[in-house]
N, C-alpha and C positions, 0 to 999 in steps of 0.2 A: 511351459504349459501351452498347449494350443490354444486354448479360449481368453480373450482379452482379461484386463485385470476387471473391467466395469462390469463384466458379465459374471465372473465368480462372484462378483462382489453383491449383486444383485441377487444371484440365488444362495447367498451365503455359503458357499462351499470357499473356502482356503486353505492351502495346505499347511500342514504345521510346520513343516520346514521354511516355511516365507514367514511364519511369526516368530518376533522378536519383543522380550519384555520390553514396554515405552520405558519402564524407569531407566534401560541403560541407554538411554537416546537422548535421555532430557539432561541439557547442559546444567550444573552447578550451579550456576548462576542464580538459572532458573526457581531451583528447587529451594534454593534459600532466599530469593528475596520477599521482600514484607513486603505485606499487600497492600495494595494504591488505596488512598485513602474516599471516601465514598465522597462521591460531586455534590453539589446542593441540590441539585435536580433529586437524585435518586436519595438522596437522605428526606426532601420533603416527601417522598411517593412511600419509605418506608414507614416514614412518621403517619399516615396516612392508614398503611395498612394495619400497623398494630393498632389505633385508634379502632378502623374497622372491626376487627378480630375481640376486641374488650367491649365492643357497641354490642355483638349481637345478640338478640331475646334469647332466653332460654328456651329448652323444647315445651317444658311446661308452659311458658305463656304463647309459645308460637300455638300449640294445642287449645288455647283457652282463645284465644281469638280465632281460633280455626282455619287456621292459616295449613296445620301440619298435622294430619290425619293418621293415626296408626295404621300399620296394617292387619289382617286379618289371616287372612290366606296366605301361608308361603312363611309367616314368621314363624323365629321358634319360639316355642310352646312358653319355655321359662318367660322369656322376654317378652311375650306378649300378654300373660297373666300377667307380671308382674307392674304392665303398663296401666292394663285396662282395672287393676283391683280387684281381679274375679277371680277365686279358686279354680273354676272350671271357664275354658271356653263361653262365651256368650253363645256364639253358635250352635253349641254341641248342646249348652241346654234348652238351650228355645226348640231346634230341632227333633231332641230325644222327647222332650215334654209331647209336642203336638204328635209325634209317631207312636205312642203309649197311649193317647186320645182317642187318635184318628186311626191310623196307621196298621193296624195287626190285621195287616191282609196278606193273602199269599205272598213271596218273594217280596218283602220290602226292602230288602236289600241288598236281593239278587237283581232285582229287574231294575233298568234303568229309566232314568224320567227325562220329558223334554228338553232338550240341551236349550233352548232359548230360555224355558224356567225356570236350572240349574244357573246360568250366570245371570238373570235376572236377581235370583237372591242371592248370590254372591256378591252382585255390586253393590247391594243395599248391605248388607254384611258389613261390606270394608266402609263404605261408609257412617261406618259406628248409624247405622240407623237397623229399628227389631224391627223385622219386614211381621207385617198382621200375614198370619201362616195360614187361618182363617178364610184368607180371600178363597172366591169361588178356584181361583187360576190353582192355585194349590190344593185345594181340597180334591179338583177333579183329576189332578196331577199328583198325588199323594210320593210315586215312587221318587218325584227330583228333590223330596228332603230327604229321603235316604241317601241319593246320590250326592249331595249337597255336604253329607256328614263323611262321607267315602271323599270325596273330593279333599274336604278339609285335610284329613290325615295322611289322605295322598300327598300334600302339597307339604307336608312340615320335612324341614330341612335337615332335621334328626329324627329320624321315626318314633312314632309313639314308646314303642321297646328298646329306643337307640340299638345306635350303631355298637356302643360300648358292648350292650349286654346280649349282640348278635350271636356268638357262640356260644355262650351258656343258655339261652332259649333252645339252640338249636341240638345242644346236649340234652336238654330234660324230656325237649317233645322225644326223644329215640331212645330214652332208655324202656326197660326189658319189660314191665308190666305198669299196668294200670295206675296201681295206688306207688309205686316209684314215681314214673311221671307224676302224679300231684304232688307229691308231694317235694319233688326239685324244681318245678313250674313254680310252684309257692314258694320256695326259696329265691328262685332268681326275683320275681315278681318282691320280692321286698327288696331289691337291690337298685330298683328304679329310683330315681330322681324325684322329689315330692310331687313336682307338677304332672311328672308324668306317670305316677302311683295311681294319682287322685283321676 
């Protein structure tokens, strides 16, 4: 080859003809001797480690001292109901509640709202803290909880319809008339996952 060995090596290119299985290279010897027996050095550092490993809190008490915050944004759907004890989203009903209130204005959730607004109540979100929706800053900002509720579902890591039931959604919406489409939309739609029915 014209280019040194250090240079293939580095852009990971080798030819297959220069590879050879290691196991016919490694002497007998090698491959059957019993392993050297662990130093005291390294037996006290292992003793050490599983002591560590059986020390730590659990997630429930690391949570209850507030040491380990869930997340909010970005987790999936099952696992973050299932943490937080809520059928639905915390955010999605605080959100949906104050837009049924306040909210039934043109485009609420075509238009989008202040991006400093939007992750303002996002960090209060993930900080398991219900941001007062009330305040003047949102009330005169009305569209960043709709964009706040678009964000959420943007961010889940299996879409609200997952990924499973991606071709049978996009079978019902294309079939031939009307009351067909409802009526395979409603089928797929009971195929969802409870959290993500509800």
């Amino acid at each position: 080859s014209p280019f040194p060995l250090s240079v293939l090596l580095q852009v990971g290119f080798f030819p297959s003809e220069c590879v050879e299985l290691i196991n016919d290279k490694v002497p007998q010897s090698v491959t059957n001797s019993v392993p050297k027996p662990v130093s005291k050095k390294h037996g006290k550092l292992i003793t050490f480690l599983r002591t560590f490993m059986k020390s730590r809190p659990t997630k429930q008490k690391l949570k209850q001292r507030g040491i380990l915050k869930e997340r909010v944004f970005g987790c999936d759907l099952g696992e973050h109901l299932l943490n937080s004890g809520h059928d639905v989203p915390q955010v999605l009903k605080s959100c949906t509640e104050f837009i049924e209130k306040h909210g039934i204005v043109d485009g609420i959730y075509r238009l989008s709202g202040i991006a400093s607004n939007i992750q303002k109540l996002r960090h209060e979100f993930d900080s398991e803290q219900i941001p007062d929706l009330t305040k003047d800053i949102y009330i005169q900002d009305i569209h960043c909880v709709g964009s706040l509720c678009k964000l959420y579902f943007r961010e889940l890591p299996n879409p609200l319809l997952t990924y499973q039931l991606y071709e049978k959604f996009s079978d019902a919406v294309s079939a031939a008339t009307d009351e067909e489409r409802l009526v395979k939309i409603h089928d797929v739609i009971q195929q969802l996952p409870p959290p993500h029915y509800r």
